[in-house]
C-alpha positions as CSV (number, residue, x, y, z in Angstrom):
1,X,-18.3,-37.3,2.7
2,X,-21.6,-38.6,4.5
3,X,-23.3,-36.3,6.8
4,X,-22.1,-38.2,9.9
5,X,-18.7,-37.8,9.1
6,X,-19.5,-34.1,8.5
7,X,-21.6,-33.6,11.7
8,X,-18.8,-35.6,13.5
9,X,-15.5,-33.2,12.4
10,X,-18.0,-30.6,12.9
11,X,-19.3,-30.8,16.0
12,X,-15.2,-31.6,17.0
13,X,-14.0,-28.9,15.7
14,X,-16.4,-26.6,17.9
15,X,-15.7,-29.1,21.3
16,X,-11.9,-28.5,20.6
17,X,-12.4,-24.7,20.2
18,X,-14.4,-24.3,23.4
19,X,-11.8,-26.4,25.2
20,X,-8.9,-24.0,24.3
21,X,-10.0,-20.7,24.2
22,X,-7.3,-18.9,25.1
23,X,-4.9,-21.1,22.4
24,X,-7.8,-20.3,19.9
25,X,-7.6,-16.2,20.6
26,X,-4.0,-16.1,20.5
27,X,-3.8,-17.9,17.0
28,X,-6.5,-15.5,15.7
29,X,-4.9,-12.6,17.5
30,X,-1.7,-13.8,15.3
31,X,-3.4,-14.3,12.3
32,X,-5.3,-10.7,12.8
33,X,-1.5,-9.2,13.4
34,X,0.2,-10.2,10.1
35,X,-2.7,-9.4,8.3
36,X,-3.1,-6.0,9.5
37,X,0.4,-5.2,9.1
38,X,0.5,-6.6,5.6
39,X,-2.9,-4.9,4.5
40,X,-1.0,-1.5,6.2
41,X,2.1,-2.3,3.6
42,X,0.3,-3.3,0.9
43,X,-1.9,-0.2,1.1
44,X,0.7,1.9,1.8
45,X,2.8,0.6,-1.5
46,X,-0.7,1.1,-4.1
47,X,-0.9,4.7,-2.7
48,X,2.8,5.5,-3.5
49,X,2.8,4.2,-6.6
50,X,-0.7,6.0,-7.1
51,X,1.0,9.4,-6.4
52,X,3.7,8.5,-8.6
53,X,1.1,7.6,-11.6
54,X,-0.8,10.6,-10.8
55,X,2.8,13.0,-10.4
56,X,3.7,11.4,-13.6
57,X,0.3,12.1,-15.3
58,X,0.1,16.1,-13.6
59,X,3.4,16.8,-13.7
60,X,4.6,15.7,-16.7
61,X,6.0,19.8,-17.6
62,X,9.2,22.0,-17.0
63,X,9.4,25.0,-15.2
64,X,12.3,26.9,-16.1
65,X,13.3,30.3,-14.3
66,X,15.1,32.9,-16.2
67,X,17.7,35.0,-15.3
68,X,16.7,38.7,-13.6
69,X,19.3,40.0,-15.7
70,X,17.9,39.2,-18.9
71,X,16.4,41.4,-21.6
72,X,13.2,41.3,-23.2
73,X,15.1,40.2,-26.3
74,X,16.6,37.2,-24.1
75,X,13.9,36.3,-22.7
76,X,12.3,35.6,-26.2
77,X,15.2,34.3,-27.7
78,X,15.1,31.8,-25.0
79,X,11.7,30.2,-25.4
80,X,12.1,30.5,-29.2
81,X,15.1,27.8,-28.7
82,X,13.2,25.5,-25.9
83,X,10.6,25.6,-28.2
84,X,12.9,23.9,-30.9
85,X,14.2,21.6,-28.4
86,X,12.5,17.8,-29.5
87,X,10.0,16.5,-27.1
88,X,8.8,19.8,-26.0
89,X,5.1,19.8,-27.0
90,X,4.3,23.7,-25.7
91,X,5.9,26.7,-24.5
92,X,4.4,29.2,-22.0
93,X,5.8,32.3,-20.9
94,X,4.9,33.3,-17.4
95,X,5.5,36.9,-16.1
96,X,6.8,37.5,-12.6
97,X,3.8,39.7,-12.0
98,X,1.1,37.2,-13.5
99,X,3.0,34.5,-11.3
100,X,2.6,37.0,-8.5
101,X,-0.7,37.4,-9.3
102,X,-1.9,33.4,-9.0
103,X,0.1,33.0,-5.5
104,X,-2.2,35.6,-4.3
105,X,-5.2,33.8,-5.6
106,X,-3.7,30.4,-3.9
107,X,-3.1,31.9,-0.8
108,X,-6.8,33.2,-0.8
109,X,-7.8,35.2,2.3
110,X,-3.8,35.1,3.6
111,X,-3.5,37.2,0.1
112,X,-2.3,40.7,1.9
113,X,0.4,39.2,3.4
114,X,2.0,39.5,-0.2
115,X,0.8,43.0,-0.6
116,X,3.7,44.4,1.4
117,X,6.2,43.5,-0.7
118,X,8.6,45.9,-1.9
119,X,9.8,44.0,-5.3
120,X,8.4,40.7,-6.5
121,X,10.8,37.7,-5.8
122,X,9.2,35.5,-8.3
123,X,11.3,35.2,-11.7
124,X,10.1,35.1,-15.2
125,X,9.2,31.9,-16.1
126,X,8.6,29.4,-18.9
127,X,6.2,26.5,-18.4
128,X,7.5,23.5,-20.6
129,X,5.1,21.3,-21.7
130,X,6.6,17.4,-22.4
131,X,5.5,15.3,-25.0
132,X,6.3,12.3,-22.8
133,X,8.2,12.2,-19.6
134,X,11.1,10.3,-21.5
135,X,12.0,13.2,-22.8
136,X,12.8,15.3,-19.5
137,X,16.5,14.5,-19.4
138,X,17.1,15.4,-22.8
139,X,15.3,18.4,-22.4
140,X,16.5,19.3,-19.2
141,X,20.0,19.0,-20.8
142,X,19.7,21.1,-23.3
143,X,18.1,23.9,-21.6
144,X,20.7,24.2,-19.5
145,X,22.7,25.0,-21.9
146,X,21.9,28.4,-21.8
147,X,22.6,31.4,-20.6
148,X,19.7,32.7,-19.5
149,X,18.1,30.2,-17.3
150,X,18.4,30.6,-13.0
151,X,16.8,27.4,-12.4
152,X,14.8,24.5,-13.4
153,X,12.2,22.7,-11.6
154,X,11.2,19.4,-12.5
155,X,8.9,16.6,-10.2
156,X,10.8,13.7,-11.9
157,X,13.1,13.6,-8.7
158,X,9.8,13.4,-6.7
159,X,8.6,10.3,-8.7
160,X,12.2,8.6,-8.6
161,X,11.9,9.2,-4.7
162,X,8.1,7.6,-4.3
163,X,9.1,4.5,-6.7
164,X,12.1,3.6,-4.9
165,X,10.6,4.3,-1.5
166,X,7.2,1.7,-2.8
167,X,10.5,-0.6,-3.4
168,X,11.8,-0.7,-0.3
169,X,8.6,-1.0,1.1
170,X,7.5,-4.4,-0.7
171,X,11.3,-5.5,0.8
172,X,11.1,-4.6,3.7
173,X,7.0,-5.8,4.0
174,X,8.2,-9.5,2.7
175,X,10.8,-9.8,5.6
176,X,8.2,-8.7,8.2
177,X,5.2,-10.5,6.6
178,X,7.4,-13.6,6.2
179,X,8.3,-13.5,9.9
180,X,5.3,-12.7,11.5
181,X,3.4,-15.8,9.2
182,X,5.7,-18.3,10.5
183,X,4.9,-17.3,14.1
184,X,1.0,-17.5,13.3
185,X,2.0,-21.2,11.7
186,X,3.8,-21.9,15.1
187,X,1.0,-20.8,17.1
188,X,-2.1,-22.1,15.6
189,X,0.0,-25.5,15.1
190,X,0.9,-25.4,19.2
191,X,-2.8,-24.3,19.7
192,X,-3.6,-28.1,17.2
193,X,-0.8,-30.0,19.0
194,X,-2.9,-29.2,22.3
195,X,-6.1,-30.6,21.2
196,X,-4.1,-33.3,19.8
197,X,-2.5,-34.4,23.0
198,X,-5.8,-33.8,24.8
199,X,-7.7,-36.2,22.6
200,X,-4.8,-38.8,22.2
201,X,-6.4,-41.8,23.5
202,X,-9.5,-41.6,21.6
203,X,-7.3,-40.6,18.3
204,X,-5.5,-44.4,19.4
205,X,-8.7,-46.0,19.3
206,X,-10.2,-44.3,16.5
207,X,-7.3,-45.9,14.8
208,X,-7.1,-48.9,16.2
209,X,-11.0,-49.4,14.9
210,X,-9.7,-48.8,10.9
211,X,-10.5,-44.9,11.2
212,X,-9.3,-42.8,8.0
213,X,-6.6,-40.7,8.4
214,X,-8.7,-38.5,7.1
215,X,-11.3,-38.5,9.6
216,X,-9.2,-38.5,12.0
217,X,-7.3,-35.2,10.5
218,X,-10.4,-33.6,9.7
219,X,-11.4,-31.9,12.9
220,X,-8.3,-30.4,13.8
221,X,-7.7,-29.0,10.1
222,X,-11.4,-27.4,9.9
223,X,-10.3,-25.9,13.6
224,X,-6.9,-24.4,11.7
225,X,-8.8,-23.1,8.8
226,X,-11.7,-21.7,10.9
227,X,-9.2,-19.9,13.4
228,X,-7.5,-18.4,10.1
229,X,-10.9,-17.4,8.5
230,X,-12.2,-15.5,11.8
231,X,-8.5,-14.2,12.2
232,X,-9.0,-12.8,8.3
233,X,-12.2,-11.1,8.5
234,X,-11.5,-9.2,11.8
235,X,-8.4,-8.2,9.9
236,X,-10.5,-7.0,7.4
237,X,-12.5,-5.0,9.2
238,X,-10.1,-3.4,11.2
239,X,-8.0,-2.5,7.9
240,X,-11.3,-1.1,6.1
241,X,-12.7,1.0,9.3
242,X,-9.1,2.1,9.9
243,X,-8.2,3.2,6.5
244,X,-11.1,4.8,5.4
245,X,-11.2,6.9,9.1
246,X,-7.8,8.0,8.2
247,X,-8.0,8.8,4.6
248,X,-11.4,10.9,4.8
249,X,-9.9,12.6,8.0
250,X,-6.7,13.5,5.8
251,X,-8.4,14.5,3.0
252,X,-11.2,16.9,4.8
253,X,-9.3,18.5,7.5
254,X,-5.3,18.6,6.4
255,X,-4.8,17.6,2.9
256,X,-8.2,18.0,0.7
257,X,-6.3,18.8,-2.7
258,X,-4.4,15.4,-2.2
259,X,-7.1,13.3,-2.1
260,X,-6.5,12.3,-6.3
261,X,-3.2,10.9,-4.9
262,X,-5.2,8.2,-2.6
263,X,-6.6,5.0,-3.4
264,X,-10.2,4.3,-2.2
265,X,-10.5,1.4,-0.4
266,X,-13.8,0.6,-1.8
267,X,-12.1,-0.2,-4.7
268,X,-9.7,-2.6,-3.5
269,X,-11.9,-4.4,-1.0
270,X,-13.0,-7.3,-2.7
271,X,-9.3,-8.2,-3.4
272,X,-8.1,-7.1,-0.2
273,X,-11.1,-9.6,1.1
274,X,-9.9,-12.4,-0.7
275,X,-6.3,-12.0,-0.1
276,X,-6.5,-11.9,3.5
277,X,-8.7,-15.6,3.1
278,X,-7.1,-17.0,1.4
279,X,-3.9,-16.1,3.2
280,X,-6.1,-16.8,6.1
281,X,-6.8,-20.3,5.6
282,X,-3.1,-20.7,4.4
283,X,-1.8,-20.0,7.6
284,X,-4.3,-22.5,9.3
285,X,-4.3,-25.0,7.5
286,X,-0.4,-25.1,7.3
287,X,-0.5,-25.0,11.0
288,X,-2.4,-27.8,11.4
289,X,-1.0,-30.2,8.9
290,X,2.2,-29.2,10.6
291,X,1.4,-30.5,14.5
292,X,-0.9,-33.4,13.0
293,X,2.5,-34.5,11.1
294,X,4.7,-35.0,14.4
295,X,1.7,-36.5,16.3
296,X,-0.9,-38.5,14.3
297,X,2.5,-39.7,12.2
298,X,-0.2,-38.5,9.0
C-alpha cells in the first residue's frame, strides 16, 4: 500500500470517528463491557482452580478422630493398622491436649478464651499422610472399617466442590461472553453502517472512478479495529487496577493466610493483554465487514 492510500484510510478513519462520537463511545463502551466481564470469569476460573492445585498440594493428608472411649491399647492398635493400609505414606498421632495446645497458639492473643474450659473437646487424633491423593478413597474405606474411629476429615470434598464450581463457571462465562460479543458486533457494525450511509455518495463515485474495494473498505475496517483496540486496553486497565485493589485489600486486611490460593495478576498480564486484543480487534473488525457487506455489496 502507497502512502497516499495510507494517509487517505487514515485521515478517514479519524473524520468518521469525530463525526460519530457518541456511536464511537457506545461501541467501545461495549467492547470494554464483554471484556471486563470475561477478564472477571476468566480470573475468577484460574483462582479456583489455583485453590484447588494448592488444596490438593497442602492438603493431600487424613485426619482421623478416635473414639473417646478408646484405650490406650486401641488407640495404638489403630494407627498400627492405618499404617498398613497401602498408600499411606506416614502416620502421626496427635494428643487431645497437644491439639489443644496448637488452637491456643492459632488463636494467639484470643488464647484465654480456651483457658476456661472444663474438659477438652478436641479428640485424639491421627494425621494421615497420603502418598498421592488417588489413594484417599481407598484409604478412607478402609479406615472406616474400624471400630475405633469418630470421624474423618478429608479436603477432597472441598477440591470436588472448587473444580466443579470453575466448571460451571467457564459454562456459564461462554453463554454470557457469547452474548454480550454479538451485541458489541451489532453495535460497532450500526456505528460502520452510519458512516457508511453518511458517506454514500462519495463511496458511489469512488466506485464509479475504478476505486478498489479495498480502498474503499479500508477506512471503515481501521475505524472497527481501532474502536476494538481502545475498547481492549481500557478493559485492561480497568481489570488490572481492579484486581489487584481487590486482591491486596483481601489479602492484608481479611484474608492474609489465603493469599497462596490467589493468582497475581502480574503474572497473567501479558496474556490477559493479548487476549483482550486480539479479541478486541475481532469484535471490530467483524463488525465492520458485517455493515460494509449489506451496503458496499463487498
Amino acid at each position: 500500500m502507497s502512502s497516499k492510500k495510507a494517509k487517505y484510510i487514515l485521515r478517514q478513519t479519524a473524520q468518521s470517528m469525530f463525526r460519530n462520537k457518541m456511536m464511537g463511545m457506545a461501541s467501545i463502551g461495549s467492547v470494554t463491557a464483554v471484556l471486563i466481564i470475561l477478564g472477571y470469569i476468566v480470573l475468577l476460573v484460574l483462582n479456583i482452580n489455583n485453590a484447588a492445585m494448592v488444596t490438593k498440594e497442602e492438603f493431600d493428608e487424613i485426619a482421623v478422630y478416635v473414639i473417646e472411649e478408646a484405650t490406650d491399647q486401641e488407640i495404638k492398635q489403630l494407627g498400627t493398622d492405618i499404617s498398613k493400609i497401602d498408600g499411606v505414606l506416614t502416620v502421626v498421632y496427635q494428643p487431645k491436649d497437644i491439639a489443644l495446645e496448637q488452637e491456643k497458639v492459632k488463636w494467639g492473643d484470643e488464647a484465654y478464651l480456651l483457658e476456661g474450659l472444663r474438659k477438652n473437646p478436641l479428640p485424639n487424633t491421627y494425621i494421615v499422610q497420603l502418598k498421592d491423593v488417588k489413594y484417599s478413597d481407598y484409604v478412607i474405606q478402609e479406615i472406616k472399617k474400624s471400630g475405633f474411629v469418630e470421624d474423618i476429615r478429608y479436603y477432597q470434598d472441598a477440591v470436588k466442590s472448587l473444580v466443579s464450581i470453575s466448571a460451571m463457571l467457564k459454562n456459564i462465562g461462554t453463554v454470557i461472553i457469547g452474548i454480550l460479543i454479538l451485541i458489541s458486533i451489532f453495535i460497532i457494525s450500526n456505528t460502520i453502517k452510519i458512516t457508511v450511509v453518511f458517506r454514500r455518495k462519495e463511496i458511489e463515485l469512488m466506485q464509479y472512478i475504478g476505486a478498489t474495494n479495498g480502498y474503499v473498505r479500508g477506512p471503515f475496517i481501521i475505524e472497527g479495529i481501532v474502536l476494538g483496540i481502545i475498547g481492549s486496553l481500557i478493559a485492561t486497565g480497568i481489570i488490572a487496577l481492579s484486581y489487584n485493589y481487590f486482591t491486596g485489600y483481601l489479602t492484608e486486611f481479611l484474608l492474609s493466610g489465603f493469599s497462596t490460593y490467589i493468582v497475581k495478576f502480574n503474572i497473567i498480564f501479558k496474556d490477559i493483554a493479548i487476549i483482550f486484543v486480539t479479541i478486541g480487534v475481532g469484535i471490530g473488525t467483524l463488525g465492520s465487514l458485517i455493515s460494509l457487506k449489506k451496503f458496499l455489496n463487498a
